[in-house]
Short mmCIF file of the C-alpha atoms (twelve columns), coordinates in Angstrom:
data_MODEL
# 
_entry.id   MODEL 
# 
loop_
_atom_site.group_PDB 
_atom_site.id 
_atom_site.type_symbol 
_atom_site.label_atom_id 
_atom_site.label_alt_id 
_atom_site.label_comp_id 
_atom_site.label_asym_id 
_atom_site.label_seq_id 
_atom_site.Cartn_x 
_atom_site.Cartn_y 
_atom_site.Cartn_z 
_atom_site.pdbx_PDB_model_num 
ATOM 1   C CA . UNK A 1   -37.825 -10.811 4.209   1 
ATOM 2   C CA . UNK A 2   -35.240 -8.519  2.707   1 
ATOM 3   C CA . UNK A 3   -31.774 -8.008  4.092   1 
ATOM 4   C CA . UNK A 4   -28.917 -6.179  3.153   1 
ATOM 5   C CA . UNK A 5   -25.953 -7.679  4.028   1 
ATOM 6   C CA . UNK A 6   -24.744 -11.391 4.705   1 
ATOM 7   C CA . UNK A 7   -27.395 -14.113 4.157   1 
ATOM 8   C CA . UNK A 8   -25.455 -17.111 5.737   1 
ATOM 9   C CA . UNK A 9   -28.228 -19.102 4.936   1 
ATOM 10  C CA . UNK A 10  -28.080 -18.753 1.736   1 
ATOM 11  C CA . UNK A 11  -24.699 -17.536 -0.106  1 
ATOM 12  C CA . UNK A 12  -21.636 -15.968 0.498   1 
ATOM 13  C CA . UNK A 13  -22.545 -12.067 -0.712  1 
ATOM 14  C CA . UNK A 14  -19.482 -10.004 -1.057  1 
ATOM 15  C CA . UNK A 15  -19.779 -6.170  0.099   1 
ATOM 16  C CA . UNK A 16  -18.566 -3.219  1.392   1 
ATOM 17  C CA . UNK A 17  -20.636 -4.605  5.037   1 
ATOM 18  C CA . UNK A 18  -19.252 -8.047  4.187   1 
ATOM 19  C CA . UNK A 19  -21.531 -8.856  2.011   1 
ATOM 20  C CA . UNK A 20  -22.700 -6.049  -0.444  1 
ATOM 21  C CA . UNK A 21  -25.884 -6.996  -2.733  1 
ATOM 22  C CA . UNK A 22  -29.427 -6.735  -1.383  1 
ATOM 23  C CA . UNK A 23  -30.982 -10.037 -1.433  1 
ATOM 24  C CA . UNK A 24  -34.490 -10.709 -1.120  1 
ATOM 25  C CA . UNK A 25  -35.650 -13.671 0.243   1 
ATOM 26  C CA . UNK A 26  -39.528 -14.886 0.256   1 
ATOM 27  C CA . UNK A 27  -41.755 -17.254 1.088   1 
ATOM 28  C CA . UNK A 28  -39.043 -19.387 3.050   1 
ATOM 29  C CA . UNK A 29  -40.695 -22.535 4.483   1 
ATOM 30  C CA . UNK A 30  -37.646 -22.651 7.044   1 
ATOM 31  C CA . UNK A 31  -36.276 -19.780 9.311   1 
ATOM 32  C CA . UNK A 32  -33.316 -17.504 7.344   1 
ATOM 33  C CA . UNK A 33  -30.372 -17.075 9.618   1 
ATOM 34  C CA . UNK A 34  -28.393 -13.839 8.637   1 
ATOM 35  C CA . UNK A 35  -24.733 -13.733 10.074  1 
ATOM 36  C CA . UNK A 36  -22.780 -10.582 9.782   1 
ATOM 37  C CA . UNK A 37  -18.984 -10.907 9.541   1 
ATOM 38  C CA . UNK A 38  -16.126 -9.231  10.037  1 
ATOM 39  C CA . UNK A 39  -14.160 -7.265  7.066   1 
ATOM 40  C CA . UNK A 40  -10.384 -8.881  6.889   1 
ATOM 41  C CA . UNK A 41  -8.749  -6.276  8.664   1 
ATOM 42  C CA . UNK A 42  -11.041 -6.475  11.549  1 
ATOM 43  C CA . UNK A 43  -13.767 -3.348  10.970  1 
ATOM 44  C CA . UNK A 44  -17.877 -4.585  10.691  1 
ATOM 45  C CA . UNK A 45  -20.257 -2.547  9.097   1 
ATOM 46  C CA . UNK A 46  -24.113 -2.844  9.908   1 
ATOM 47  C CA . UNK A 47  -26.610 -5.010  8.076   1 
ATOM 48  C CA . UNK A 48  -30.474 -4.526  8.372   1 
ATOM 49  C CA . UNK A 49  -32.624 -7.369  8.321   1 
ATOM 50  C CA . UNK A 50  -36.266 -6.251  7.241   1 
ATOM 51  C CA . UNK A 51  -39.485 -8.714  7.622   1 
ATOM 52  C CA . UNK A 52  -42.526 -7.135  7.285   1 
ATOM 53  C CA . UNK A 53  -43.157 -4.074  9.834   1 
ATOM 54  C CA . UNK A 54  -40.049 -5.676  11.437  1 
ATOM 55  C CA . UNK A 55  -36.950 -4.298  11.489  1 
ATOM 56  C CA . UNK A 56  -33.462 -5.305  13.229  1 
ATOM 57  C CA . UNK A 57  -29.667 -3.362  12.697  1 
ATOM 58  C CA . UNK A 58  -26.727 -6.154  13.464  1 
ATOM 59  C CA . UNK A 59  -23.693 -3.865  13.801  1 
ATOM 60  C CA . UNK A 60  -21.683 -5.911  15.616  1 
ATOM 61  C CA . UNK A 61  -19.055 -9.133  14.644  1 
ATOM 62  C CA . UNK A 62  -20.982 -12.473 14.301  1 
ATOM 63  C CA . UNK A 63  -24.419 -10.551 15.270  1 
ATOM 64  C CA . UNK A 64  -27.096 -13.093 13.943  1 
ATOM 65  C CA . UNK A 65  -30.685 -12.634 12.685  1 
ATOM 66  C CA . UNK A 66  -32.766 -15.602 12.857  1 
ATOM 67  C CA . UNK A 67  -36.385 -14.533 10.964  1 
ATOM 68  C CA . UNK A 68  -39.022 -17.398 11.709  1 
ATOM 69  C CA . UNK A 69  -42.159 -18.162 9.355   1 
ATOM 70  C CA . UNK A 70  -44.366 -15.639 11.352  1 
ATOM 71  C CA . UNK A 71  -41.811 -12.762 10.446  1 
ATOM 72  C CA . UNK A 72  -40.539 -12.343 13.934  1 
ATOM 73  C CA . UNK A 73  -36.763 -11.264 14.023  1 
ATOM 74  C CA . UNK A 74  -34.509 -12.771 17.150  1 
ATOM 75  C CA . UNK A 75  -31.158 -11.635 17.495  1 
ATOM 76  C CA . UNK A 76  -28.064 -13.394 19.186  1 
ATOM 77  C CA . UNK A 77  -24.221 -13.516 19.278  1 
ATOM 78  C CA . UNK A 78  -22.113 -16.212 17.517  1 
ATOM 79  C CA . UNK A 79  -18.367 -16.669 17.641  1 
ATOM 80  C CA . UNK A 80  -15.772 -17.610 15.211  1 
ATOM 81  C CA . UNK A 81  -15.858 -21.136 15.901  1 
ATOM 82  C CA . UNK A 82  -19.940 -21.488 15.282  1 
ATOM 83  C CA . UNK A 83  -19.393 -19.773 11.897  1 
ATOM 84  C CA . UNK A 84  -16.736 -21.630 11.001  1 
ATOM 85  C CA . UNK A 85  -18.421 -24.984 12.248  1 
ATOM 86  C CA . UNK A 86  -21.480 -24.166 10.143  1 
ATOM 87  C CA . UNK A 87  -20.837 -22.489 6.972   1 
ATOM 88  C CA . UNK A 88  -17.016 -23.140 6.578   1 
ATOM 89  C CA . UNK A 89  -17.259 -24.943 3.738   1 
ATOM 90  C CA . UNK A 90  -19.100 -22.178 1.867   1 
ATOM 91  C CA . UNK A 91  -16.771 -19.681 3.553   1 
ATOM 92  C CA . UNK A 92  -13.783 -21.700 1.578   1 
ATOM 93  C CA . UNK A 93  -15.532 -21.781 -1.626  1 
ATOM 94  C CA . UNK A 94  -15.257 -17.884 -1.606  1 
ATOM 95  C CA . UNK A 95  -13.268 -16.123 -4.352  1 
ATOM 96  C CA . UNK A 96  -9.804  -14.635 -2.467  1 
ATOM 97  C CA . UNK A 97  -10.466 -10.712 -2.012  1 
ATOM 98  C CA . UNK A 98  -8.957  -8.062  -4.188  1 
ATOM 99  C CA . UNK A 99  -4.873  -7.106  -3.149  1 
ATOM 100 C CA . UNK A 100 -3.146  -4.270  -4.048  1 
ATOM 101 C CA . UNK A 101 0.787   -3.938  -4.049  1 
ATOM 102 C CA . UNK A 102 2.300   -0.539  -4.359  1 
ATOM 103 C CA . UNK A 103 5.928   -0.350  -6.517  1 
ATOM 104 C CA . UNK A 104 7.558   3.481   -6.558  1 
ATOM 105 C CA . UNK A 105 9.863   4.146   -9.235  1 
ATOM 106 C CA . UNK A 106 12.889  6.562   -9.425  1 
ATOM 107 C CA . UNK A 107 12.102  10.198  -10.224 1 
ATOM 108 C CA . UNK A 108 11.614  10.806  -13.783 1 
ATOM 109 C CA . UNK A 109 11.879  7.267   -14.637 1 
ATOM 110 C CA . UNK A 110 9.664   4.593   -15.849 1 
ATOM 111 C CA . UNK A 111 11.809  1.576   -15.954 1 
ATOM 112 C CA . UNK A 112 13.755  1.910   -12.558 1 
ATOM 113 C CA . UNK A 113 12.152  1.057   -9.359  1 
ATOM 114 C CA . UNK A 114 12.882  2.243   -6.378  1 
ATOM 115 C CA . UNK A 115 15.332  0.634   -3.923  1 
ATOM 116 C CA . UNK A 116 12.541  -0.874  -1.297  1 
ATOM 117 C CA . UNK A 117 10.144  -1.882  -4.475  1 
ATOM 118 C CA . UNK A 118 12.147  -5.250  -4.378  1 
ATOM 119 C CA . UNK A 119 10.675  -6.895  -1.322  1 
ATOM 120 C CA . UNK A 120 6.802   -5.686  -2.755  1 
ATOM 121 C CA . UNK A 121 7.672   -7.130  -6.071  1 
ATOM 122 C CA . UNK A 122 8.684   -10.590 -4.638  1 
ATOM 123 C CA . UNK A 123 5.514   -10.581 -2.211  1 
ATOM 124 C CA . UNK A 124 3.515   -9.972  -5.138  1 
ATOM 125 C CA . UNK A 125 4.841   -13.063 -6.984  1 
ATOM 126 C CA . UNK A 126 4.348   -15.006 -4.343  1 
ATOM 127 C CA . UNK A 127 1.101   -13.698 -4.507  1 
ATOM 128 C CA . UNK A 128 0.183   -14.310 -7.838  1 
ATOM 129 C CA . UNK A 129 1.917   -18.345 -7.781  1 
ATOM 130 C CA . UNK A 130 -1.258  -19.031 -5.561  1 
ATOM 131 C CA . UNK A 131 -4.193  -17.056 -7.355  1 
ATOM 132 C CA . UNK A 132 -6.048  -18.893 -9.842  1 
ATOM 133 C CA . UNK A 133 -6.574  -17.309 -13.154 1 
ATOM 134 C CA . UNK A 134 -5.716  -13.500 -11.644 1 
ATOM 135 C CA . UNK A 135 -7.765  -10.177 -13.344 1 
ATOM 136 C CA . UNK A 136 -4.874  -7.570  -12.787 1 
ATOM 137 C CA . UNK A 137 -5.790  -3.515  -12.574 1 
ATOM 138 C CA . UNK A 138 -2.114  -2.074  -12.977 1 
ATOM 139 C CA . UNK A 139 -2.412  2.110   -12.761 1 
ATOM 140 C CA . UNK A 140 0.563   4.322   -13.185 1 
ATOM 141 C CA . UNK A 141 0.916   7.499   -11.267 1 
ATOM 142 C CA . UNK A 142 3.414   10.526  -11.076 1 
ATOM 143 C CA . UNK A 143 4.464   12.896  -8.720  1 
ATOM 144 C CA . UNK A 144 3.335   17.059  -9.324  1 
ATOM 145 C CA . UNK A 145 6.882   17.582  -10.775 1 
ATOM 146 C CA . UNK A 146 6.332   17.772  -14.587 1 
ATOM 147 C CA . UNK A 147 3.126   19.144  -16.863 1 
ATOM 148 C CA . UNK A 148 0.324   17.221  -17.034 1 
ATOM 149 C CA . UNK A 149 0.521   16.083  -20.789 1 
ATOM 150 C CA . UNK A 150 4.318   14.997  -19.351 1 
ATOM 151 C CA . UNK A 151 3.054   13.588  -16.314 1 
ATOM 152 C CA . UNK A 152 0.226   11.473  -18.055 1 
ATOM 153 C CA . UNK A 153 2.761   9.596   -20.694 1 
ATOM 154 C CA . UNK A 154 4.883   8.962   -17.703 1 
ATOM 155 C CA . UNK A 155 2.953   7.636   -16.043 1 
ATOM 156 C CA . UNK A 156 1.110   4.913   -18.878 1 
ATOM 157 C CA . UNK A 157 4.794   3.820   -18.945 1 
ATOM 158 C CA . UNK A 158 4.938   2.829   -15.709 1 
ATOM 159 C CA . UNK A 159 1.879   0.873   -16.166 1 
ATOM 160 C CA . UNK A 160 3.274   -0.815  -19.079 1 
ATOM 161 C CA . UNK A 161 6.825   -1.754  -17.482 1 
ATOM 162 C CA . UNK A 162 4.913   -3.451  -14.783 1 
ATOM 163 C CA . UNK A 163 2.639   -5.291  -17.406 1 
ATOM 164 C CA . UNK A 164 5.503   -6.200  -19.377 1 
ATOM 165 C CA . UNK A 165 6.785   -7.614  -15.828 1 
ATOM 166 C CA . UNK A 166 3.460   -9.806  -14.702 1 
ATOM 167 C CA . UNK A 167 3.429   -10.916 -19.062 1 
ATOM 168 C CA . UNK A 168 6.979   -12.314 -18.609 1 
ATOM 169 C CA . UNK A 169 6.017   -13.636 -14.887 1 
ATOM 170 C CA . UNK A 170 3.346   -16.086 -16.682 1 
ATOM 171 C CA . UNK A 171 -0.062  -13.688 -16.925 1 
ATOM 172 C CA . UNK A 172 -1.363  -13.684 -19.710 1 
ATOM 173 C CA . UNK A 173 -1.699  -10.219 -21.424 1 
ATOM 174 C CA . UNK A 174 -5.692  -10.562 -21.765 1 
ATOM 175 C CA . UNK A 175 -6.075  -10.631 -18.083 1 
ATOM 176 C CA . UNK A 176 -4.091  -7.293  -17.515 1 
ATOM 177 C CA . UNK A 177 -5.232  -3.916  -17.354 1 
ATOM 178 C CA . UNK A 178 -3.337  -0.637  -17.672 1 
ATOM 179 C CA . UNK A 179 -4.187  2.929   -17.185 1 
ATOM 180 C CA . UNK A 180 -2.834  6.164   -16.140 1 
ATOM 181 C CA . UNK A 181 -3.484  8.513   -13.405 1 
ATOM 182 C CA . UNK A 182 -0.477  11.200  -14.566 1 
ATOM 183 C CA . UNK A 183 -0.427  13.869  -11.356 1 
ATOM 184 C CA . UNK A 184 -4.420  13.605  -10.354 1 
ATOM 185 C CA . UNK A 185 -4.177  11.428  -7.603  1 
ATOM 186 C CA . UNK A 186 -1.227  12.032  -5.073  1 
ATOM 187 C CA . UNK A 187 -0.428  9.323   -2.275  1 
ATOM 188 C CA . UNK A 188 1.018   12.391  -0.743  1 
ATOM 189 C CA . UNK A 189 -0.509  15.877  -1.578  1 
ATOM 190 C CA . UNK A 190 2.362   18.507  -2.427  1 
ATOM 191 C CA . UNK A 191 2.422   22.155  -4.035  1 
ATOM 192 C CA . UNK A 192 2.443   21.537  -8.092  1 
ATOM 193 C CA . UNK A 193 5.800   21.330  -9.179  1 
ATOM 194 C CA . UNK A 194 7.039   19.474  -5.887  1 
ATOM 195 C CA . UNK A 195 9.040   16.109  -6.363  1 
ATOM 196 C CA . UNK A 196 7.854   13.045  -3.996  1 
ATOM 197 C CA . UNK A 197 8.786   9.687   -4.093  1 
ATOM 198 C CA . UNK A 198 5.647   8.210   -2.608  1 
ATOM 199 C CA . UNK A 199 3.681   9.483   -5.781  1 
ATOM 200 C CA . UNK A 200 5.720   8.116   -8.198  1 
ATOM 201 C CA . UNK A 201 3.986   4.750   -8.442  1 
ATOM 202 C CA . UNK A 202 2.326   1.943   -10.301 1 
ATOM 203 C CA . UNK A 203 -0.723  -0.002  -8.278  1 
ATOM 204 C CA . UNK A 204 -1.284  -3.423  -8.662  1 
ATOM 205 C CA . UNK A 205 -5.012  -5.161  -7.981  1 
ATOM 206 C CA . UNK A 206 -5.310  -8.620  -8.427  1 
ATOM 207 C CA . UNK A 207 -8.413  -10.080 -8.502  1 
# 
């Protein structure tokens, strides 16, 4: 049987669906039960379930695949509770998903932070006091006022105020990564030249 998507039965596969690898699974002396969850902010993708000639799509939240010895595939709907009842424990074990925090910074600045930054910053702490050993992506970006050579060291010095933040917040420099977008990827697109606030912006991943 192959399926791409959630194999419940199995592990907890993390994907774009819900679960993103494509597992293969043979010669299973008991039936494999696939389970397709919802994404955290409520969307479900589609996983398809593949045993021999047949084929089944679950595109629906808590859709379930049960394949039996002979290769037949029978579908039916759980519920939250049934998934939770059954696989919570390997539902808790899970890694916590990737979050991003946006901070905006003053125009033509790369140490001052924009009035409303304040709140994000003290989220993301809060954040980061409950994360186990965090991976942080931090990427600086500008708006389309300045050149791009201008625009590019601006905005790596975003980046680095904000690492120089999470280093004196307790992570450890070896688990932070900086990089710089300069003007090439606007929050908001503008004519070249055009001042924004939304653009001029670090983003934060922890994972």
């Amino acid at each position: 049987m192959k399926v791409f998507g959630f194999a419940a039965s199995r592990a907890q596969l993390p994907s774009s669906v819900l679960a993103a690898a494509l597992a293969c699974l043979c010669g299973c002396s008991t039936p494999d039960k696939i389970t397709l969850l919802p994404n955290p902010d409520g969307s479900v993708g589609s996983v398809v379930v593949k045993s021999g000639n047949n084929t089944q799509v679950l595109d629906h939240a808590y859709a379930t695949a049960e394949v039996a010895k002979s290769g037949k595939i029978e579908q039916a709907v759980g519920t939250p509770a049934n998934v939770e009842t059954r696989y919570g424990t390997l539902l808790a074990a899970q890694p916590p998903r990737p979050t991003t925090f946006t901070i905006n910074f003053l125009f033509d600045s790369a140490t001052e932070l924009a009035p409303q930054s304040a709140v994000t910053v003290q989220q993301m702490k809060a954040v980061l006091a409950t994360w186990p050993a965090p991976h942080l992506t931090v990427v600086g970006h500008t708006d389309l006022a300045g050149s791009p050579e201008y625009d590019d060291r601006l905005s790596m010095q975003r980046a680095q105020t904000v690492a120089k933040f999470l280093i004196k917040a307790g992570i450890p420099a070896r688990q932070i990564e900086t990089a710089a977008r300069g003007k090439r990827e606007p929050l908001v697109h503008t004519a070249d030249g055009v001042p924004n606030q939304m653009n001029r912006r670090v983003v934060i991943t922890i994972q």
